[in-house]
N, C-alpha and C positions, 0 to 999 in steps of 0.2 A: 252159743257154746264154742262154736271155729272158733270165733273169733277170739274169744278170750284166751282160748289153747294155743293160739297165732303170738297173743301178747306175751303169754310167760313164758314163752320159746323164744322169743328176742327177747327179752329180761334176761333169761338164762344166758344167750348167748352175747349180750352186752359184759355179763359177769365172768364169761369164760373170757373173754377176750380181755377186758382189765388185768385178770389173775396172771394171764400169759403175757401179757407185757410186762408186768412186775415182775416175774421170777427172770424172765429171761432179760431187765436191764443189770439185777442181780446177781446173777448167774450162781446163786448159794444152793447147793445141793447137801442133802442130809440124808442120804441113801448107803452110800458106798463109803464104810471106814477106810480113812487111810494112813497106811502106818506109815509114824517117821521116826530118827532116833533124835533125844532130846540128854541136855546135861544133867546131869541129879547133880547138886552139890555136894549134898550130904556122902555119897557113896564114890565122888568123884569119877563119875562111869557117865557111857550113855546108854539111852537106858530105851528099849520104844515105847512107844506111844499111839495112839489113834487120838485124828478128828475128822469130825462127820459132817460140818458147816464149814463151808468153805467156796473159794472162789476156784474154775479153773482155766488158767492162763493158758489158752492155745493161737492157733492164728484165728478163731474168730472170735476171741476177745478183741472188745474195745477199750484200748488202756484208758483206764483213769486213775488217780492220786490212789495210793495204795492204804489203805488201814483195814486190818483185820489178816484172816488167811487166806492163801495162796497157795492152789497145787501146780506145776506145771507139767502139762502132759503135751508130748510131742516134741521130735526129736531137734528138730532146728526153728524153734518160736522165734522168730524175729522181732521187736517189739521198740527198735529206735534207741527209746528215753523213758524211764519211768520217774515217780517223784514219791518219795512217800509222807501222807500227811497225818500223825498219829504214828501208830507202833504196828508195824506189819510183821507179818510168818510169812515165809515162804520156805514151800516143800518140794525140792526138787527130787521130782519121781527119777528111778533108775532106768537110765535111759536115756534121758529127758535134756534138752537143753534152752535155755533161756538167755539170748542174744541181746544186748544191749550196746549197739556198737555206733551210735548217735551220739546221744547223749547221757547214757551212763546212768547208774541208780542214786538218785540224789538223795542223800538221807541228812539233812542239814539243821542247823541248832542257830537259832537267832533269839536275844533279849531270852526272854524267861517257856521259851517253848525249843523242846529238845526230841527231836524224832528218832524213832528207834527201829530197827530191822533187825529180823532176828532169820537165818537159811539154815535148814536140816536139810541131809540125805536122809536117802533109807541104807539096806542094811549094805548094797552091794557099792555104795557110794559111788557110781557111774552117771548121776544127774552131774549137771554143767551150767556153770552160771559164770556165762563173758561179760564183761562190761568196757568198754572204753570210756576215758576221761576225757571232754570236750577242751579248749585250748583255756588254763586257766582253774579248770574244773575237777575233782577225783572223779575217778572211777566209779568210787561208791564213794558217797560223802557227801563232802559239802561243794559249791559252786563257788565261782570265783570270788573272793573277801569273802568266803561263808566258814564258821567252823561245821564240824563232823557233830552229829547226834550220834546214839549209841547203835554200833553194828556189831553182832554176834555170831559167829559162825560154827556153826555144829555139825556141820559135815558137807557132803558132794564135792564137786569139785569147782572152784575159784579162779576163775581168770579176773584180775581189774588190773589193766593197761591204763601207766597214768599220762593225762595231757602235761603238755608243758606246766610250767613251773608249779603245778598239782599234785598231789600224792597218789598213792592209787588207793590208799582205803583210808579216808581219812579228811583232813581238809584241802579247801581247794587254795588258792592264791592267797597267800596272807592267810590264812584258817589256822586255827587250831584244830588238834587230832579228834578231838573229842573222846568217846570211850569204845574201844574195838578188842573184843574178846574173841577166843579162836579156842573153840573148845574139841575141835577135831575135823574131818575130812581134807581136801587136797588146795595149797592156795598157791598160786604165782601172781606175782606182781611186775609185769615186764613193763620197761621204759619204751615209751612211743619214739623220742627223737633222744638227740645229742644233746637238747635243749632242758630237756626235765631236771627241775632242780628239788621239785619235792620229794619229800621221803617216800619209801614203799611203804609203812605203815606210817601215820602219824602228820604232821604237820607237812603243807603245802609250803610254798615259797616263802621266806618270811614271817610263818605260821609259828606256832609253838606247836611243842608234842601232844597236848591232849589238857 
């Protein structure tokens, strides 16, 4: 009778341990709503919202390709370069900031596949979301000869510093803009050198506008 009490105790504890490696490569929690504002078109307002699944972006996340949602919590998340593969949310908490000062949030549209990124604040719009654009590259956008997928911004506050001949929200070198909507919070698009020839919104070097 130990003995079999010995078995289903490491059974169990083989299943606890799969479970906790799964949630935690995931890092999806469904606990704690969190509010963000989002656009209504109908009402032309924004309007809040809650989501309860979600990823959260701090310094012990492990970045990988972005699709689905995104909270970021913690004041200076350093996180290089991100890419997004699909249509990402990101929720910058008030507070919060999410540094991208590598290589930039790539959100890029090639042949018949077009990625999309969509940033909310919340209500006090004090989250921050830096980006710099690598030489060649936007800020947010696309990468060098890449056009822009679609970026939407609903609030917090917007840094994307564009690399040389890059846009800073938009496409990269030879790119087109793709589709970038700004439905509200705070945005600057400051030029890195003397050299930047691409637009702050829209089309990189030789690119078209979108």
């Amino acid at each position: 009778r130990n003995a079999m009490m010995k078995k289903i105790l490491r059974s169990l504890g083989v299943v606890a341990a799969v479970c906790y490696v799964f949630i935690g490569a995931t890092n999806v929690l469904a606990a704690e709503p969190i509010a963000y504002l989002d656009w209504n078109p109908e009402t032309r307002q924004l309007e809040e919202r809650t989501v309860t699944e979600y990823t959260v972006i701090d310094e012990n996340w492990t970045p990988t390709e972005l699709n689905g949602w995104y909270v970021v919590d913690g004041e200076e998340v350093d996180k290089g370069g991100l890419s997004v593969n699909g249509e990402a949310h990101i929720i910058l908490k008030d507070g919060s900031g999410l540094y991208l000062h590598t290589a930039g949030l790539h959100v890029g549209a090639s042949g018949s596949t077009t990625n999309a990124v969509t940033i909310y604040g919340q209500q006090e719009g004090t989250g921050v979301l830096s980006a710099w654009g690598a030489s060649g590259c936007a800020a947010i956008g696309g990468q060098s000869y890449e056009d822009c997928g679609r970026v939407t911004i609903n609030g917090g506050r917007v840094i994307a510093e564009r690399g040389s001949s890059a846009s800073g929200i938009g496409g990269g070198r030879e790119g087109d803009g793709g589709t970038v909507t700004i439905n509200g919070g705070t945005l600057d698009v400051p030029q890195s050198s003397s050299y930047s020839l691409g637009a702050g919104i829209g089309g990189g070097r030789n690119g078209g506008a979108g």
